[in-house]
C-alpha positions in Angstrom: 43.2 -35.2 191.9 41.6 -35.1 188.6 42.5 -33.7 185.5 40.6 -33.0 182.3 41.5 -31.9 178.9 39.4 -32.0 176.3 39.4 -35.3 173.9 37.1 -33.5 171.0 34.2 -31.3 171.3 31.7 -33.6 172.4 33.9 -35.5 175.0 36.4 -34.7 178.2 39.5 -37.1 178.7 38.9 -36.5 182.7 42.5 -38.2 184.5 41.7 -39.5 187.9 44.8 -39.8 190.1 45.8 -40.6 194.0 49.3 -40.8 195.4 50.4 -44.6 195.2 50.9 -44.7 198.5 47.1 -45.1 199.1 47.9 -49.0 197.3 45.2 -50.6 195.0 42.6 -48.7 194.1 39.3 -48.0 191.9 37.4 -45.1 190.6 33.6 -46.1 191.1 30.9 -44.0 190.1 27.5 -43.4 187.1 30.4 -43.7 184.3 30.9 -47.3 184.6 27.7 -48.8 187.1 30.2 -48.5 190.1 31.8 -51.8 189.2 35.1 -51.7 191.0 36.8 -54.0 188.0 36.0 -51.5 185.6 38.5 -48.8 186.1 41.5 -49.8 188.4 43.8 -47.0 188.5 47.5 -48.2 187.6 50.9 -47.2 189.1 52.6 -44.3 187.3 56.3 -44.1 187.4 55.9 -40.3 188.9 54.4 -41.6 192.4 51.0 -41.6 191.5 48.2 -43.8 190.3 45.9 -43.2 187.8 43.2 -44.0 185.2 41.2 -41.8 182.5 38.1 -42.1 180.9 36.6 -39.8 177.7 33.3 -39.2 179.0 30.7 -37.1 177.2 30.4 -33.1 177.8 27.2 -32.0 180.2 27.5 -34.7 182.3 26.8 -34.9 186.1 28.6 -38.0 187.6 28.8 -39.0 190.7 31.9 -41.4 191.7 34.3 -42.5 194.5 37.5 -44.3 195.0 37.4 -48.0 196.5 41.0 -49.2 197.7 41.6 -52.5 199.5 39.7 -53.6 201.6 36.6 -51.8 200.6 37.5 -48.2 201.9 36.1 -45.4 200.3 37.1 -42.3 200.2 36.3 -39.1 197.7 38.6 -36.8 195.9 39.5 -33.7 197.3 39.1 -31.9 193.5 35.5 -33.0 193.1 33.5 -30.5 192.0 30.7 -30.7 194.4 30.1 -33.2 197.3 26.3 -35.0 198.1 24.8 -37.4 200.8 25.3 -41.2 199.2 22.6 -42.5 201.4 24.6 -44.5 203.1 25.8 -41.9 206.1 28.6 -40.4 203.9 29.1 -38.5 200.4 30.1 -39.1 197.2 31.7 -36.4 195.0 30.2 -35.5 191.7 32.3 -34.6 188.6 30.7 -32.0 185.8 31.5 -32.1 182.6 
């Protein structure tokens, strides 16, 4: 799921969140060189895990999650989906 509120007028906080259930995970994608170390999404207390990330308004960024393993998956609230190249998709977030 991912949520975004706006941080000022220049920049979205954007909240990216998965049921903890799916275990350790990372939201890869243009925002930070799809470094998995960069944003690991920490356990929440309400059953979810999450990260956020203030990321300048007009973007187009394109991103996945990478849990353990190195399984990737996309979000289901992406606003668009594309070919990756690599015989699946990656979603891409507007902002």
């Amino acid at each position: 799921m991912i949520r975004r509120s706006p941080a000022d007028p220049d920049v979205l906080k954007v909240t990216f969140a998965v049921p903890a259930e799916v275990g350790p995970v990372s939201v890869v994608g243009d925002f930070n060189a799809w470094d998995p170390e960069s944003t690991p999404l920490k356990t929440r207390s309400n059953g979810t895990r999450s990260a956020a990330l203030n990321l300048p308004t007009g973007g187009r960024y394109r991103f996945r999650y990478l849990a353990t393993g190195g399984r990737f998956f996309d979000d289901e609230s992406a606003d668009a989906y594309e070919a990756n190249g690599y015989g699946d998709t990656h979603g891409l977030l507007l902002t």
